[in-house]
RORO-560941 format. One record per residue (C-alpha): residue number from 1; residue in one letter; y, z, x. Coordinates in nm, 4 decimals. Example, Ala and Ser with C-alpha at 12.3 -4.5 7.8 and 13.67 -1.06 7.14 Angstrom:
(site 1 a (-0.4500 0.7800 1.2300))
(site 2 s (-0.1060 0.7140 1.3670))
// end
This chain:
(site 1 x (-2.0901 4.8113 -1.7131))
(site 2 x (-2.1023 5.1552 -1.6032))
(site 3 x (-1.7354 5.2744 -1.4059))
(site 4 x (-1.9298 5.4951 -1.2316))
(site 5 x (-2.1825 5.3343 -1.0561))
(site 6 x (-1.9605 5.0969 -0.9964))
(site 7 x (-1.7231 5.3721 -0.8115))
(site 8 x (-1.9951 5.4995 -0.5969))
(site 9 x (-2.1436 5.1074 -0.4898))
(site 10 x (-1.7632 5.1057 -0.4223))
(site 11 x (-1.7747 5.4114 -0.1880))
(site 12 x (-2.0706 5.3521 -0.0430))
(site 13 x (-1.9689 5.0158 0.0530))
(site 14 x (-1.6446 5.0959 0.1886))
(site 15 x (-1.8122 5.3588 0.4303))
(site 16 x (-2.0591 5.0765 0.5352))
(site 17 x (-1.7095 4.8745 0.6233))
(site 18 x (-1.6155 5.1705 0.8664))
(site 19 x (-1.9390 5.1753 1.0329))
(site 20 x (-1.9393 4.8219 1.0710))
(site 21 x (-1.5919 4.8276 1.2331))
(site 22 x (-1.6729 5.0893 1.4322))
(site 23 x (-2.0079 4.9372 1.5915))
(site 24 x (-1.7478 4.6343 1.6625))
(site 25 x (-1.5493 4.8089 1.8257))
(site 26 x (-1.8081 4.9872 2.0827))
(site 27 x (-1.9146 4.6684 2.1068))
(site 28 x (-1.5852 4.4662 2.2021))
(site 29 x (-1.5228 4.7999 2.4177))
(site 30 x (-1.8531 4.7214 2.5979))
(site 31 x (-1.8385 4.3459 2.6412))
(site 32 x (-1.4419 4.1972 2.5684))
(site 33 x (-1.2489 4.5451 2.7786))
(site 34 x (-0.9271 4.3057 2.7205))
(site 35 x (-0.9342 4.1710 2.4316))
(site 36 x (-1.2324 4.0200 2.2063))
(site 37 x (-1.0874 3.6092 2.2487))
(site 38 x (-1.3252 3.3085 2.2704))
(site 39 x (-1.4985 3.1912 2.4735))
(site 40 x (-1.7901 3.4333 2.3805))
(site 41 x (-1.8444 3.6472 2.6628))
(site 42 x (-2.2307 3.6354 2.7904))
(site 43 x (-2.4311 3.9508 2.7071))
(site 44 x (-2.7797 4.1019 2.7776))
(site 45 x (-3.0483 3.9900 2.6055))
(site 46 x (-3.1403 4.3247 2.4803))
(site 47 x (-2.8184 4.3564 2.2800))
(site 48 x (-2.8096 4.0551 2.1573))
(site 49 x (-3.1588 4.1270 1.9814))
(site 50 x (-3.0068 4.4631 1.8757))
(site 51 x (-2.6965 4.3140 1.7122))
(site 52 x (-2.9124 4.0472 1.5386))
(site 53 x (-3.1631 4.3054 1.4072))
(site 54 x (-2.8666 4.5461 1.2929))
(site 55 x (-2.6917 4.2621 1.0510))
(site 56 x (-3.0419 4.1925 0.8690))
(site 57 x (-3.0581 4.5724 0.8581))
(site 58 x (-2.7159 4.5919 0.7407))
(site 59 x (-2.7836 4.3457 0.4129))
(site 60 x (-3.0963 4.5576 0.3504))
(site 61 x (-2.8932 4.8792 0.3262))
(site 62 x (-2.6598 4.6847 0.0920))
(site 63 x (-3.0271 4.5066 -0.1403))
(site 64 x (-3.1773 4.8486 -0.1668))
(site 65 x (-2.8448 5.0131 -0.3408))
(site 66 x (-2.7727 4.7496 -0.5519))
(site 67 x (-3.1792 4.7446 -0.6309))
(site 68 x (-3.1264 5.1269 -0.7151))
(site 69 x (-2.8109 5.0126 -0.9450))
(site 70 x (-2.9155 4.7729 -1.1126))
(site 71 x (-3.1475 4.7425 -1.3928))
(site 72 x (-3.2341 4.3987 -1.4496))
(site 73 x (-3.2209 4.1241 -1.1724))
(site 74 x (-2.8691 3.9714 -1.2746))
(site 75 x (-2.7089 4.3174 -1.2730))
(site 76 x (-2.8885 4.3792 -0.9227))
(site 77 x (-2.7678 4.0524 -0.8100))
(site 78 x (-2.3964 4.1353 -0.9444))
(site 79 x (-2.4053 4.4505 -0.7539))
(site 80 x (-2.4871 4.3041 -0.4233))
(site 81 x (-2.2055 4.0590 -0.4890))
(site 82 x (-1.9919 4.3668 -0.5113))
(site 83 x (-2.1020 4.5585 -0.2174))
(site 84 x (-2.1004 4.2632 0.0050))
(site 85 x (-1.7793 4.1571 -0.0759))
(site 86 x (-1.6326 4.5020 -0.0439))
(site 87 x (-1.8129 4.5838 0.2831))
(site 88 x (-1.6569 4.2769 0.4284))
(site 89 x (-1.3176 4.3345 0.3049))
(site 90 x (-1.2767 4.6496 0.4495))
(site 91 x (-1.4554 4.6006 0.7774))
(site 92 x (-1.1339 4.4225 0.8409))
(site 93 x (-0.8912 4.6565 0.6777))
(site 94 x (-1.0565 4.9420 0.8925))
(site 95 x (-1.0324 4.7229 1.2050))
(site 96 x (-0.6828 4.6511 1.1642))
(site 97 x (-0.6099 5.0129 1.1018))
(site 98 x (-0.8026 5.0930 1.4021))
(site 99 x (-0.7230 4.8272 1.6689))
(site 100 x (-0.4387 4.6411 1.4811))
(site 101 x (-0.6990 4.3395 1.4929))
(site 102 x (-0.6675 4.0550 1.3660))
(site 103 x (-0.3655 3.8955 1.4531))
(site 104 x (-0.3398 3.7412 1.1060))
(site 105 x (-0.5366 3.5755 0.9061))
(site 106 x (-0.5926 3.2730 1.0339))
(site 107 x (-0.6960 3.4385 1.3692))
(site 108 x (-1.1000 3.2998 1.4496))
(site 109 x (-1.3998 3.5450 1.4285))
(site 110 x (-1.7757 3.5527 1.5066))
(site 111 x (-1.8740 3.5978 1.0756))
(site 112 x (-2.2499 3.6101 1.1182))
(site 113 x (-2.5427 3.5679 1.3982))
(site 114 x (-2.8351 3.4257 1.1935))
(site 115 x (-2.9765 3.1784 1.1755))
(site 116 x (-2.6579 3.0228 1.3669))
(site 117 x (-2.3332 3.1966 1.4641))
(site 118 x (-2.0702 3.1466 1.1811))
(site 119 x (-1.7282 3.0977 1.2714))
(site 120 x (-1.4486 3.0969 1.0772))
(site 121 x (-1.0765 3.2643 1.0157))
(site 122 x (-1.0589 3.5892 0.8266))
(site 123 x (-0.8958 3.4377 0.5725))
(site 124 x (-1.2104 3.2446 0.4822))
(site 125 x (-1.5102 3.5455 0.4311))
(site 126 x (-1.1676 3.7148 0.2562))
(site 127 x (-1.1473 3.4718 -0.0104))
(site 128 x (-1.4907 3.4423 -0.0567))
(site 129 x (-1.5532 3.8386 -0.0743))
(site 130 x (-1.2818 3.8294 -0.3777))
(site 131 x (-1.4375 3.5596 -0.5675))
(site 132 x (-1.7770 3.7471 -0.5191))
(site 133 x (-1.6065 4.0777 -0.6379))
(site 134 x (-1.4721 3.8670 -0.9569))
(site 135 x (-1.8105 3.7070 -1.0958))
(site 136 x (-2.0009 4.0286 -0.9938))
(site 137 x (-1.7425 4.1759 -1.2463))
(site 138 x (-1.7946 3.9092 -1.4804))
(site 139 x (-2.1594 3.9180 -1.4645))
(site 140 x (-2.1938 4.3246 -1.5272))
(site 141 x (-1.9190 4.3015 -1.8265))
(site 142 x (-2.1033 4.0183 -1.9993))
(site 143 x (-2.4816 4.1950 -1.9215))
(site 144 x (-2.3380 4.5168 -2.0607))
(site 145 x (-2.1553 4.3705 -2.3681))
(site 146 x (-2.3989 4.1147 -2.5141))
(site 147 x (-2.7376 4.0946 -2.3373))
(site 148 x (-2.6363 3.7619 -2.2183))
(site 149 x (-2.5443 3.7880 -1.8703))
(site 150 x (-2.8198 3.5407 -1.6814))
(site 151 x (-2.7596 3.2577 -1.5190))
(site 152 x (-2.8620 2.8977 -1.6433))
(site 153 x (-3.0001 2.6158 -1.4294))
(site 154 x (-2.6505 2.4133 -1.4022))
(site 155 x (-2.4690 2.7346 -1.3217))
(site 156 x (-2.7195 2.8525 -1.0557))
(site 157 x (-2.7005 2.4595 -0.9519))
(site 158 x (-2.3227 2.4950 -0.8540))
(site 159 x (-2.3529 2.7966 -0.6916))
(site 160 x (-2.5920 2.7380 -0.4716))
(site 161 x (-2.4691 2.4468 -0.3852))
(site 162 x (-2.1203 2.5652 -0.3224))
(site 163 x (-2.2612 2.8061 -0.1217))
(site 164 x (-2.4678 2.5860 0.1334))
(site 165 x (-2.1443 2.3753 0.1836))
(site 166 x (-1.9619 2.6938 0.2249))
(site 167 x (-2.2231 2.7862 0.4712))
(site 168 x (-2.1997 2.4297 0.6542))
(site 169 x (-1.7793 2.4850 0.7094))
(site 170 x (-1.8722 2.8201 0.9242))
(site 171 x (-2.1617 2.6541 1.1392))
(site 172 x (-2.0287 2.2613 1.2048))
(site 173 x (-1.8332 2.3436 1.4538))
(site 174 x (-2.1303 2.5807 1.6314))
(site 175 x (-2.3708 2.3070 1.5783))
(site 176 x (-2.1993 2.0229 1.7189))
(site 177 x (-2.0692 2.2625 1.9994))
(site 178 x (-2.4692 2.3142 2.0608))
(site 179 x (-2.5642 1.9143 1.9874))
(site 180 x (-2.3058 1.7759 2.2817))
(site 181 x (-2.5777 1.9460 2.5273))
(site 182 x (-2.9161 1.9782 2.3758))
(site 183 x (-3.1165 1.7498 2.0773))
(site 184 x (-3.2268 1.8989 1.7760))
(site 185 x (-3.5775 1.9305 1.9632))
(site 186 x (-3.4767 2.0702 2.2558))
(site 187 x (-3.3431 2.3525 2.1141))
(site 188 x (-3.7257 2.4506 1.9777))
(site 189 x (-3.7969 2.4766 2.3608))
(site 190 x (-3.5051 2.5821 2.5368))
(site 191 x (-3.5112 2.9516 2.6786))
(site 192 x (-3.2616 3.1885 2.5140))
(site 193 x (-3.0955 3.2046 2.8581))
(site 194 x (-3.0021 2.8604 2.9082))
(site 195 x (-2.9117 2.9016 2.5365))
(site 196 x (-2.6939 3.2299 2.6093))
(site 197 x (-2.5035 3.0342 2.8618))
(site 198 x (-2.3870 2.7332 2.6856))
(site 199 x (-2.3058 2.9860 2.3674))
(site 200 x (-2.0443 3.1654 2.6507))
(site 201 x (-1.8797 2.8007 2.7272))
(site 202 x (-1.8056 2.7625 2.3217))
(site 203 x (-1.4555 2.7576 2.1947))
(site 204 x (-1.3768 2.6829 1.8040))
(site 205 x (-1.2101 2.3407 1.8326))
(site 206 x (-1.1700 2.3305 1.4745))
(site 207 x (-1.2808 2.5303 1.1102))
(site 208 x (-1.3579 2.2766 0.8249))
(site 209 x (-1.1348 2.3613 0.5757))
(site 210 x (-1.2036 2.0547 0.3548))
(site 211 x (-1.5497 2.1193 0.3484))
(site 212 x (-1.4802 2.5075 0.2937))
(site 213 x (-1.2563 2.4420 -0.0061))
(site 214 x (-1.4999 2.1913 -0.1531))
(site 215 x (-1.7885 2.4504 -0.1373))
(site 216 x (-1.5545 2.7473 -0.2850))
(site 217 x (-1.4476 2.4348 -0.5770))
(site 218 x (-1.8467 2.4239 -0.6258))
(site 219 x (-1.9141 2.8047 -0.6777))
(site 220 x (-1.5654 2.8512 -0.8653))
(site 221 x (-1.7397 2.5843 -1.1174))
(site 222 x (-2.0251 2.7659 -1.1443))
(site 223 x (-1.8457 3.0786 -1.2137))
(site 224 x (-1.6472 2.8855 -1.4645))
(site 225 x (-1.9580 2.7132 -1.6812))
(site 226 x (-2.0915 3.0692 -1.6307))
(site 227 x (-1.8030 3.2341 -1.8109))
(site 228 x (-1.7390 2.9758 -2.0654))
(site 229 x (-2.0571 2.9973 -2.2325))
(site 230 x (-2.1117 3.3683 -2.2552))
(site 231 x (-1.7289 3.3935 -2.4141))
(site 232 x (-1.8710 3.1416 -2.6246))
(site 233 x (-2.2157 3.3112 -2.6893))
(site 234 x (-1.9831 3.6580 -2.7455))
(site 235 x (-1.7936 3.5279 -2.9795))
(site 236 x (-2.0761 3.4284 -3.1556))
(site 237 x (-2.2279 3.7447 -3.1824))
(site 238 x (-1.9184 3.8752 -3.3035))
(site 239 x (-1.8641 3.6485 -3.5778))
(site 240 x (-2.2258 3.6854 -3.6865))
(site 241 x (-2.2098 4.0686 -3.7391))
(site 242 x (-1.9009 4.0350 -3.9407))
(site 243 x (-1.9398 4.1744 -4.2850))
// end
């Protein structure tokens, strides 16, 4: 595990987290004047695409550094992890700096836009971003110490599991907003306008925290079997090249 690359994914991340907060706040400038609050606010079509385009531009900014980082595919994995997880932690610190926003941390945000709109409290994506900062860590001290840092099948099981039923906490509420109006077919047909419309009616009634913890439980058990066995595997090693 090198410090310094590590330093510099750290840099360039937290820069990423200023531009981020700062496009959000043109934005809420542009669309909430008093106040970003739900309901979502209707907006032209045209920026809508833009904003969309800019967050899978955004994670392709963060892929290609942690591509250049890396040198296998776990340690590139581990430093996209990191990045992420820092980016998102301090596009909130620089937007409460900046705008004294959020509230706290339970206050409700727009998260992502694809394939669904997330939604979720800060606190959420926060906790997430610090687990993904510890196994990223975990992952690039075991790679660098032992060779040993993949993942297995029952480890990549838990994650991705835990990560799908993360996934489901931020959209439920989204998706059965959408489902009271339209069937899962009709939304295959249904112009983005009619779409656009109903999305400006939507107010969180709820975030799934059951279902949030159980997905974190999942990934944190993944982590676990993850670190268990290459402690295991080090110690090993260690014991073997003893005199």
């Amino acid at each position: 595990m090198k410090l310094k690359t590590i330093i510099w994914i750290t840099v360039f991340a937290v820069s990423m987290g200023f531009f981020e907060s700062s496009i959000v706040i043109y934005l809420r400038e542009i669309i909430y004047p008093n106040g970003f609050d739900f309901p979502l606010q209707p907006i032209e079509r045209p920026l809508a695409t833009t904003e969309i385009i800019r967050e899978m531009f955004s994670l392709l900014m963060l892929l290609s550094v942690s591509i250049l980082a890396g040198k296998s595919a776990i340690t590139r994995f581990a430093y996209f992890l990191f990045s992420f997880a820092v980016w998102d932690i301090f596009y909130y610190v620089f937007l409460k700096l900046l705008i004294q926003w959020p509230e706290s941390f339970l206050t409700m945000d727009i998260l992502f836009l694809l394939p669904v709109a997330w939604i979720g409290p800060v606190i959420a994506p926060l906790i997430l971003s610090f687990i993904m900062i510890a196994f990223a860590l975990l992952i690039l001290y075991f790679s660098s110490s032992h060779k040993q840092g993949h993942l297995k099948s029952i480890e990549l099981l838990f994650l991705i599991l835990g990560s799908v039923i993360v996934i489901i906490s931020f959209t439920q509420d989204y998706i059965r907003f959408i489902f009271k109006y339209y069937s899962f077919v009709d939304i295959w047909s249904l112009p983005t306008k009619d779409l656009f419309d109903i999305t400006s009616t939507y107010y969180p009634d709820n975030f799934y925290w059951p279902i949030f913890l159980f997905g974190a439980a999942f990934i944190l058990t993944g982590i676990g079997f993850f670190t268990n066995r290459n402690v295991s595997s080090k110690k090993n090693l260690n014991q073997t090249n003893k005199p």
